[in-house]
C-alpha positions, 0 to 999 in steps of 0.5 A: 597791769597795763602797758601802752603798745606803742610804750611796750615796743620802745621799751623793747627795742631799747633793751634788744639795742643795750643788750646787743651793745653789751654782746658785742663786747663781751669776754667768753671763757671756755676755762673750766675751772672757771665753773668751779665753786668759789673757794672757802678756805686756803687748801680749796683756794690753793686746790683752784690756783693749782687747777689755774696756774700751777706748776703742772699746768703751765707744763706741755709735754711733747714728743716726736716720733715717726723717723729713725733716733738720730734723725728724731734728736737732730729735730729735739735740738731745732724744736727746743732752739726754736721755742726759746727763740720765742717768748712764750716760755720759761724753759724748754728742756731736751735733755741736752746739757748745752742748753743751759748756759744762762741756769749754769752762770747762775749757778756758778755765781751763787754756788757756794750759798746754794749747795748742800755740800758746803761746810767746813770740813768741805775747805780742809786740805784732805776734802780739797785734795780729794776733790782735786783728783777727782777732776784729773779723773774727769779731764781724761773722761768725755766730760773733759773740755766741760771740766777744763771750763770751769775747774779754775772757779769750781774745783770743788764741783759746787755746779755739779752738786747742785745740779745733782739735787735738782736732778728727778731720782729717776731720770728720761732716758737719753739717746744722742744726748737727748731725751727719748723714750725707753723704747728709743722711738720718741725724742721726748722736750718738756715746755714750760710756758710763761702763761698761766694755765687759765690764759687759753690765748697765750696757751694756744699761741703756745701750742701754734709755736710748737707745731710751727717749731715741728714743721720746720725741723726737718723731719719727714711727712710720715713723722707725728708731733705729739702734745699733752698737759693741761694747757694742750687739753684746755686749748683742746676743750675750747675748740670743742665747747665753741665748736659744739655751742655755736653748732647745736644752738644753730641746729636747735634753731633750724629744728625748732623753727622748721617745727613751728612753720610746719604748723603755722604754715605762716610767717608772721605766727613764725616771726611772733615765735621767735621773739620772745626766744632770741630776746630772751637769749639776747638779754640773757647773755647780757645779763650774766656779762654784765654780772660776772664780766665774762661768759662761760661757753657752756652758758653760751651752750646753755642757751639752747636750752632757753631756746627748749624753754621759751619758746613753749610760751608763744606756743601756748598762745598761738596755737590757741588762737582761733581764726578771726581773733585778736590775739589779746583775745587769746592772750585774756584766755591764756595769760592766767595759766602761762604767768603761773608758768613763767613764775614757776620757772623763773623761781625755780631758777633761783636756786641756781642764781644763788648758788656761789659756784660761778658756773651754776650761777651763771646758768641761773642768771640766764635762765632766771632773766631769759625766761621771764623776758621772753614771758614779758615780750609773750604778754606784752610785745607780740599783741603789740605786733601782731595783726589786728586778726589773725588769719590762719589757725595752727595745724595739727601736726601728728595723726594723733587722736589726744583725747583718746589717748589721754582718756586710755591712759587715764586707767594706767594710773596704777602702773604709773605708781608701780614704775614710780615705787620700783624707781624709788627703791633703785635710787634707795639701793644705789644711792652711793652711785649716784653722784659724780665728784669727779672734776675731770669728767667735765672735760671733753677729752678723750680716753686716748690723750689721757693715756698719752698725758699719762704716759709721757709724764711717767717718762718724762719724770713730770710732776704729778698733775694730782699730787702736792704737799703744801707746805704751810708757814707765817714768812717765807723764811719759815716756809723754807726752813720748813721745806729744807727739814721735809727733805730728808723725809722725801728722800726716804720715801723715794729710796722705799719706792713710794714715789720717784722724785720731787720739787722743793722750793728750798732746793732752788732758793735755801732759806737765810738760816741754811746760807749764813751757815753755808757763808760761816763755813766758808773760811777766810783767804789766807786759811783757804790757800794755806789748805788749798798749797797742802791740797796740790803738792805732788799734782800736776796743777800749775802755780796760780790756776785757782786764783779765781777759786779762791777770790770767788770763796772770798766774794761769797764769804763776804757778800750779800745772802740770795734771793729770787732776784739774785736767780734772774734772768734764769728758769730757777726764779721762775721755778722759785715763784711757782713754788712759793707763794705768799702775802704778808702774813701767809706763806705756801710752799708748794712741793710737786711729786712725781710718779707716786705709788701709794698715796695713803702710804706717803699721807701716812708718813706725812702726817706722822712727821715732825715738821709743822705745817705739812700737809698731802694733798690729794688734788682729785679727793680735794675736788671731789670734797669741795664739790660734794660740798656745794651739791649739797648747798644746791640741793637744799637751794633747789629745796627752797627753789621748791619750796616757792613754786608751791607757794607760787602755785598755791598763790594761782591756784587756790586749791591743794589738791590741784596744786597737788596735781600739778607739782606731782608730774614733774617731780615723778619725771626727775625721779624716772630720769635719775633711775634711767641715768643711775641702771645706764652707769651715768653719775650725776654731776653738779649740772645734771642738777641744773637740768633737773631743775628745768626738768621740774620747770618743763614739766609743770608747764605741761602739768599747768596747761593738762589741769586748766579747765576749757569751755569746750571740746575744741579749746581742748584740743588746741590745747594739746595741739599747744602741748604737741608743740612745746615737747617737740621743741623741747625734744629738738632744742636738747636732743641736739644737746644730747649729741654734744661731746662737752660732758656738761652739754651733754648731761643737760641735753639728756636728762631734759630730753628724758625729763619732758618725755616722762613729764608729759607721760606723767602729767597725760596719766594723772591730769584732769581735764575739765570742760567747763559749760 
């Protein structure tokens, strides 16, 4: 194939021009769960919708401390009466019974429908007279103003009942009528907000307000705000993926460049170096926006790695040149071994492009367009730029004599296969601690804020961010009749210790079956004040005072059933939609639990129950099963991903054996990379996977230009003036990776750095060099 320079540049700089476009208005997202594999059935779905938006995540937990209890619960009411101010969240709660004036109207209207407790022997005169005495008693109580309020309208203390069954069976401890920690040093709030947990903007603005609500509170320098959730975590692990992307690709870059100018001692072979990598990243980029509509940081992270990659193939024909040549001279000599070379990696990316999980994909995308741009721009733009000759040949740049080395190492073939047969039986032996299924270990938070997360939940009485039932059903009137029959089971479970408290969805919003009941056992006007005149003889009540009661009684009786729009503008609707899901012919109740003990004894009880449609989900176990899911589909793509490169191989080569010689190295590198990982206690995650495929792609780079035959001694030795090159790029690019405190950054930086290493050792031993006469 032949292309016109001049035709080659247009095309280029056309495509840089788009690309840059595209760039310039493309979405990142540093969500993690956005790297999750696509869901295949309903549980996995609603495994990621929890993971994104469930109830726990749109939860933030905060604390304050530093200061004495009073001074802590004066700055809960300011902190809590600030964000509400906001609108940002559904509910911020402290504990403080008069923030809840809006939920208690709600209440007060829809009581007789909503609680529990009514039914007809609730209206009878003995059950009034009872209920009466009992708010005398309360009249004379603390709670007395409260009581007075409301004892027209609610003698019967529907209110009362119904906040009592929304109420955690194990309650935050309160002091100066907040919530604090058991020890008293904390004034403890839980925050609900508005955005979903995936919305990192609105969640940050969310985490901003709650700092801006603690400075203003009023509380001393010496005093600490402290914030947990998945929301605060998230926010978290954006500032450190971006922090990290941008500074260990600039590292890389700095690293690499000052790498090629110490042995070009040149502009001009440094400016031709870097074009095929920053065109390569640059379309890229485009490339996985263009196809997904966003671009992870990870994959931003990623294209340190192309740096690692692309920037071995100007290399390999630059360090070829001789003083005097044109470089499409060189590029005659070169071109044959380098296209194998781009091939086989561009192929081996391919396992990751057709990989459905979004975030090994994206990876694919970049690498597979990435890479085969920059070994285009290395054939077809740098001899379209490049002088007529080039003036200056590279220098060496290590004190190493490389054909001595190689020709000593030569002999050590033995110990080679000795190492590969001791690697082989330890991957044998620790197989099951391989892998890594773990979601949470891709996340760059620390140990310490876990803990934190972990201890203000259990004080708090939050929902448990790992365990759910799901309740599934064909109408949300099923779901929620199903729901109100799987409530006397939680309530044993609680009462035998298995866990401390739950959220129902029929507990804020009871199915319609449940209120035409409650409405039936209302009783008609003039029956309920002929029970309600026996009720008050001898009472100290004066004449007329329950009129309201007893037009509200009329009113439910007669009026219309309750749905979530009948609970707005309160938190209960919202609480309502986070727990109720549904289309028109799949409906899932979502029941968060709190503080559970054993999880294979309450899974036991569950699906012993009676009630269809019931199911215990275990958030951690479900992740780790969908992950184990797609690592094996990637792994049999990275067996056809394989599969291809030989055929590639076989394609250029026309030899087996030396097809043989050259697949060889890399893939006995991946073997000595997964042993050091597995005896170092590190598991591999979906992306070591990907890093093992560029392991392969790497070595068979070093693999291709070792077994090309040369015409003389000094083309060898520029050749492994080529190969001193490429490794310490590849070194500097994911050496800097290796330092990243986001886990998959990390994971990729390692096993590549670790990858080349034993690549060029491996493919040092067992290559033949052939000089040609």
């Amino acid at each position: 194939m032949t292309l016109h320079p001049r035709a080659a540049v247009i095309l280029w700089m056309v495509l840089l021009f788009v690309s840059g476009g595209v760039i310039a208005n493309m979405t990142v997202t540093t969500d993690l769960t956005a790297l999750l594999p696509q869901s295949a059935d309903r549980t996995q779905e609603l495994l990621v919708g929890q993971l994104r938006d469930g109830v726990a995540a749109r939860l933030i937990l905060i604390a304050l401390e530093g200061a004495g209890p009073e001074s802590l619960a004066e700055a809960s009411r300011k902190v809590a009466r600030s964000l509400r101010e906001t609108s940002l969240f559904v509910s911020v709660n402290n504990g403080d019974p008069a923030d809840f004036t809006v939920e208690r109207d709600v209440l007060m209207r829809h009581r007789y429908l909503l609680s529990s407790a009514v039914t007809p022997e609730h209206f009878s005169a003995p059950a009034l007279r009872a209920s009466l005495e009992r708010q005398l008693q309360l009249l004379g109580s603390p709670a007395g103003s409260v009581t007075k309020a409301t004892l027209p309208s609610d003698p019967t203390g529907e209110v009362a009942h119904i906040l009592s069954q929304f109420a955690a069976t194990e309650q935050p401890s309160m002091l100066h009528g907040v919530w604090f920690s058991p020890d008293g040093t904390r004034a403890q709030l839980v925050a609900e907000t508005h955005a979903p947990g995936f919305d990192l903007d609105q969640q940050a603005a969310a985490v901003r307000a709650i700092r801006a609500a603690f400075a203003s509170s009023g509380l001393p320098e010496s005093s600490r705000l402290l914030m947990s959730g998945p929301g605060v975590f998230a926010v978290e692990s954006r500032a450190t993926i971006e922090r990290d992307s941008w500074r260990l690709s600039l590292i890389a870059v700095v690293m690499v460049t000052g790498l090629l100018f110490a042995v070009y001692r040149s502009m001009t072979p440094l400016f031709l170096s870097l074009l095929p990598v920053v065109t390569g990243l640059l379309v890229g980029v485009a490339a996985v926006h263009l196809v997904f509509g966003f671009v992870h940081g990870i994959t931003l992270g990623f294209g340190a790695t192309l740096i690692g990659e692309a920037v071995d193939y100007p290399a390999y024909v630059l360090t070829q040149v001789i003083a005097g040549e044109q470089l499409q001279q060189t590029l005659a000599r070169v071109w044959p071994t380098l296209r194998l070379a781009v091939m086989t990696t561009v192929f081996g990316a391919l396992s990751m492009l057709f990989s459905s999980i979004t975030g090994l994909s994206q990876l694919g995308v970049l690498a597979f367009v990435g890479v085969l741009v920059a070994g285009l721009v290395t054939r077809w733009i740098l001899p379209a730029l490049a002088p007529r000759m080039m003036r200056t040949a590279p220098h060496q740049i290590l004190p190493v004599k490389w054909a001595a080395l190689s020709a000593s190492m030569g002999g050590a073939r033995w110990m080679l296969w000795l190492l590969a047969f001791a690697a082989l039986a330890t991957v044998a032996v620790r197989h099951q601690d391989i892998w890594d299924n773990d979601l949470a270990n891709l996340s760059p938070i620390s140990p310490s804020s876990k803990a934190l997360d972990e201890q203000l939940r259990k004080n708090l009485g939050a929902p448990d961010v790992r365990y759910l039932l799901v309740i599934n059903g064909a109408s949300k009137e099923e779901v929620l009749q199903r729901s109100e029959s799987t409530a006397p089971l939680l309530r044993r479970m609680v009462d035998d210790e298995l866990l401390t408290g739950f959220d129902l969805p029929s507990l804020y919003l009871p199915s319609e079956e449940t209120q035409r009941r409650r409405q039936a056992a209302l009783p008609p006007s003039s029956v309920l004040a002929s029970s309600l005149t026996q009720a008050l003889e001898g009472l100290p009540f004066r004449t007329g005072l329950f009129e309201p009661f007893l037009q509200d009684v009329e009113q439910a009786r007669m009026g219309e059933l309750v749905d979530i729009i009948n609970l707005q503008p309160s938190a209960f609707a919202l609480k309502v939609r986070a727990l109720l899901l549904g289309s028109r012919d799949q409906w899932t109740g979502l029941v968060p639990l709190r503080a559970v003990e054993s999880a294979s004894a309450l899974a036991d009880r569950i699906s012993q129950t009676a009630v269809p449609g019931v199911i215990f989900l275990d958030l951690k176990a479900e992740a780790g099963r969908l992950v184990n899911g797609y690592r094996h589909q990637s792994l049999q793509l990275t067996a056809l991903g394989v599969v291809a490169i030989m055929a590639v191989l076989w394609w250029g080569l026309r030899d087996a054996r030396l097809v043989g010689r050259v697949l060889l190295p890399p893939l006995l590198a991946i073997l000595f990379v997964v042993t050091v990982l597995t005896l170092f206690g590190e598991r591999l995650s979906l992306f070591h996977l990907v890093s093992l495929l560029l392991v392969l792609g790497v070595g068979l780079n070093y693999a291709l230009f070792f077994n090309r035959p040369f015409t003389d001694e000094e083309e060898r030795r520029r050749t492994w003036l080529s190969l001193t090159v490429c490794i310490l790029a590849t070194l500097s690019a994911f050496g800097a990776l290796a330092f990243s405190r986001t886990p998959v950054l990390h994971a990729i930086g390692l096993t590549v750095g670790l990858g080349a290493a034993f690549s060029l050792l491996a493919a040092t031993v067992l290559g033949k060099q052939r000089v040609i006469q």
